[in-house]
C-alpha positions as CSV (number, residue, x, y, z in Angstrom):
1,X,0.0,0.0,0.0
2,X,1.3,3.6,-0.6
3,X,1.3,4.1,3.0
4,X,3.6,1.2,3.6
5,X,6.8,1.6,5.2
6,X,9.2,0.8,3.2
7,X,13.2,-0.1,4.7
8,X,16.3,-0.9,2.4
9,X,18.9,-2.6,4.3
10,X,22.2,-2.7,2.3
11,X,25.9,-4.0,3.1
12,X,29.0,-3.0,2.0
13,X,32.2,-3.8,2.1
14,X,33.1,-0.1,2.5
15,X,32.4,3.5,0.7
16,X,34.0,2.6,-2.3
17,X,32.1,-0.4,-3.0
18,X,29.0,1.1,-2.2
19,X,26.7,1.3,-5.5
20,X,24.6,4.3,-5.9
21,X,24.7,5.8,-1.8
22,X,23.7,9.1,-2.8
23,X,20.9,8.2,-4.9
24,X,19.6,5.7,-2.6
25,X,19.5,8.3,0.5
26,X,17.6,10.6,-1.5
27,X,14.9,8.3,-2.0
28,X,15.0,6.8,1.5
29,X,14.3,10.6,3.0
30,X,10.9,10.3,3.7
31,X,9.0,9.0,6.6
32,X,7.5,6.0,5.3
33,X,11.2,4.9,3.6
34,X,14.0,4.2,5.5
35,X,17.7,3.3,4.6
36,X,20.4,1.1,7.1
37,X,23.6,0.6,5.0
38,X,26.4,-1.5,6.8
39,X,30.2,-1.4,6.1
40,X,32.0,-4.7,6.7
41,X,35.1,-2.7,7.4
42,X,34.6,0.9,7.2
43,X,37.8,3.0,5.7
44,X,39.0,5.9,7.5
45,X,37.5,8.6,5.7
46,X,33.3,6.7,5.9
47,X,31.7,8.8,8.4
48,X,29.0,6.5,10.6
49,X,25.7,8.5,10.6
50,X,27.0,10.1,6.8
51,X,27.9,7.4,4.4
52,X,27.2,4.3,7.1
53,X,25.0,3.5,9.9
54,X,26.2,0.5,11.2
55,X,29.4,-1.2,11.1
56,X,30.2,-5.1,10.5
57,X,27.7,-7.7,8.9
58,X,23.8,-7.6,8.4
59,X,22.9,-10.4,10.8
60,X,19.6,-12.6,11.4
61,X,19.4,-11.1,14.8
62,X,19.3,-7.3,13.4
63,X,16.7,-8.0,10.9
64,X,14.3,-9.9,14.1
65,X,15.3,-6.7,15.9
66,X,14.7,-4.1,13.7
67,X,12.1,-5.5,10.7
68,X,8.2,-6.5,10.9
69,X,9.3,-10.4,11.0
70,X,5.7,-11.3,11.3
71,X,4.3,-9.0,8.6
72,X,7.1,-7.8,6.4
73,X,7.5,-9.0,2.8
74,X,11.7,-9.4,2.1
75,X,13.1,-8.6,-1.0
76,X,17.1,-10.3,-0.6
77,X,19.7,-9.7,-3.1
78,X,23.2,-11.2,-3.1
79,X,25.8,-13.7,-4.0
80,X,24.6,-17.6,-3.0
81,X,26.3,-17.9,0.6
82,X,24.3,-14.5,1.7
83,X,21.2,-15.9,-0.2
84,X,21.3,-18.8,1.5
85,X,22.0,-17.4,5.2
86,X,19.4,-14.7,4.7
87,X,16.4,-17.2,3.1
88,X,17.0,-19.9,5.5
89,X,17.2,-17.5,8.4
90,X,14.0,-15.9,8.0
91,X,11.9,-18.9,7.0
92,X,13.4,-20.4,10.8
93,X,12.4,-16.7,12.1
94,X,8.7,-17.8,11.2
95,X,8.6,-15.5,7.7
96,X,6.5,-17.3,5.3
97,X,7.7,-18.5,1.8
98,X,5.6,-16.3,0.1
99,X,6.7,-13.3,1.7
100,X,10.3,-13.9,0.8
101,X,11.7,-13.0,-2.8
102,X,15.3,-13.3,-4.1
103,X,17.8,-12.9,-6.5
104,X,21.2,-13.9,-7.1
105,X,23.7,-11.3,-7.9
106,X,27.4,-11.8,-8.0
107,X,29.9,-13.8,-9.7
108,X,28.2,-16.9,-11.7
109,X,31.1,-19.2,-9.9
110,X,28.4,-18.7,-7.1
111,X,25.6,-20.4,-8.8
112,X,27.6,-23.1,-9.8
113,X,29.2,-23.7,-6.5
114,X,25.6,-23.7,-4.5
């Protein structure tokens, strides 16, 4: 529904691997969209609160924390191993199938390795 809130959760490995930041934050700038971006390991010039919110990994217990578990619909992106952590984590955090959509997206070795 248009008055759903909406909440893009990216990771990183820092600010020069981070695809599109800028753009991303200006569409996240309302009150019913929201951004988290993570930075494995931040470089010295990524300001937390500017370019990062949260340092380290996106983990199974953040999302419970900090996402509608029972109610949210997950859109997951990534290469196989994060796939795999992400899917399998929420469906044993109770989110049903149906509410879970993903996508590979890295290196094809990835595909052929899973």
């Amino acid at each position: 529904s248009p008055a759903a809130t909406v909440q893009f959760v990216h990771a990183s490995l820092d600010g020069s691997t981070h695809a599109m930041a800028s753009h991303v934050r200006s569409l996240t700038d309302g009150h019913t969209r929201r951004s988290t971006v993570f930075y494995e390991a931040p470089r010295e010039k990524d300001t937390l609160g500017r370019d990062f919110d949260a340092e380290g990994r996106i983990t199974m217990s953040w999302l419970k924390q900090n996402t509608p578990i029972n109610v949210a619909d997950y859109f997951v992106c990534g290469p196989a191993g994060f796939l795999r952590t992400f899917v399998q984590g929420l469906v044993g955090a109770g989110v049903e199938r149906d509410r879970i959509h993903y996508e590979h997206f890295g290196p094809a070795d990835d595909v052929l390795a899973a």
